[in-house]
Every structure is written in C-alpha cells, then in structure tokens.
N, C-alpha and C positions, 0 to 999 in steps of 0.2 A: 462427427459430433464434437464440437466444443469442449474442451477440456482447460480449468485454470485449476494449478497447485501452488498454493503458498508456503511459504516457508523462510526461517529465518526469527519467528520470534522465540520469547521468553523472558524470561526475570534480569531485570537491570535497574540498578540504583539511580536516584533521579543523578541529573547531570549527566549519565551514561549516552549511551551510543547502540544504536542494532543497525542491520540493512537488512529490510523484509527483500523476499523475491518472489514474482508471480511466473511460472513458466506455464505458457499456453502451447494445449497441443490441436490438430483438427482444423486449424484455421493457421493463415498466414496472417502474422498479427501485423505487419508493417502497413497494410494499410486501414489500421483503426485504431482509434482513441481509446484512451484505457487508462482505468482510475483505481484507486484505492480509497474507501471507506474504513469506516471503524462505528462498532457499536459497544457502549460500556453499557453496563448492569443495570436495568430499567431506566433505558435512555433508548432512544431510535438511530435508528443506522445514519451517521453522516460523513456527509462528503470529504477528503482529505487533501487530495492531492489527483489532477487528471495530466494527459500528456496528449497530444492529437499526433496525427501520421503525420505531422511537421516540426513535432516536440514545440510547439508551444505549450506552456505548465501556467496551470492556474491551481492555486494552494488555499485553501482554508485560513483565515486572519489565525487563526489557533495557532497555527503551525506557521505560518509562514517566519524567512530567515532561519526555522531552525529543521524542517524535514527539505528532501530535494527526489523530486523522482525523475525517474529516468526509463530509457529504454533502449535496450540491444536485441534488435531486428534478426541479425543471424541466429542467436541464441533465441528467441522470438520467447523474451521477457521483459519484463520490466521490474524495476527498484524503487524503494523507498526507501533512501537514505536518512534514517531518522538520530539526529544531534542533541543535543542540551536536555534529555526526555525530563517529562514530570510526572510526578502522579495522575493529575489530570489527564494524561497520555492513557495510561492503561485501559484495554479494551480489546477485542476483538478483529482482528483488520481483515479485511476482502479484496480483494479485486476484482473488478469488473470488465469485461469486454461484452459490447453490445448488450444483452440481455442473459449472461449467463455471468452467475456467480461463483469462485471458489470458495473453499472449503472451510476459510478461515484461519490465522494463527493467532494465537494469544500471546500480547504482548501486555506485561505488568511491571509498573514503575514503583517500587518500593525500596524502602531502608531494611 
C-alpha cells in the first residue's frame, strides 16, 4: 500500500523561505512522477510543481523562478523548495504519486 507523508510546512512571513518534503513508502518512487499541489480556502486543488523519473519539472506560472522541486530517489522523497513566499502562497500542499494522495501540510504566508 502506498503511503505519501508530508511535512515541513507552517507560518512564515511573506518574503520568507520553507522546503515541504513528501516521503513515500510501499512503492519504489524512482520510477514515477510526482507532483505537489495546493488547495487555499474555497478555491480547488491546483497544480504546483511535477518532476518525472527523469527530473524534468514543470511549475505553475504562480510559482515559477521562485519554488524548485526536486527529488532524492534513495531517501524515495521529494521537495519543494519554496523562496520569495506570499500571501497568495498560503494553502494546503499535497503530494501526489500516481493516484494516491498525502495527508497534507499547511503552509501560511502572513505578517
């Protein structure tokens, strides 16, 4: 069984800096794709950042330049390096491999 746990978020002033982490267990994550969404407060889950078994990354115009994700195959996780946050940032993040979701961390960009 599939297993993704995230963590790494929480409260950070805009301008600030977090690195979420997804660590998958049950599967050998190196050969699949694997993305982080976000959903904010009566707004629908969207896309953020994906990384493929060849680390190509495709990012969200939102984000893009200032999150970077990544992935460490031994450690069978992946990251989301997130930079410059804003309010707008604030939201709920996931990760996804194939059809299963984690659990969630909240991350909130405030003064």
């Amino acid at each position: 069984q599939v297993q993704l746990v995230e963590s790494g978020g929480g409260l950070v002033q805009p301008g600030g800096s977090l690195r979420l982490s997804c660590r998958a267990s049950g599967v050998i994550m190196r050969f699949y794709a694997m993305g982080w969404y976000r959903q904010a407060p009566g707004k629908q889950r969207e896309l953020v950042a994906t990384i493929t078994a060849t680390t190509t990354t495709n990012y969200a115009d939102s984000v893009k330049g200032r999150f970077t994700i990544s992935r460490d195959n031994a450690k069978n996780t992946v990251y989301l390096q997130m930079n410059s946050l804003k309010p707008e940032d604030t939201a709920v993040y996931y990760c996804l491999l194939r059809n299963t979701w984690g659990q969630g961390t909240q991350v909130t960009v405030s003064s």
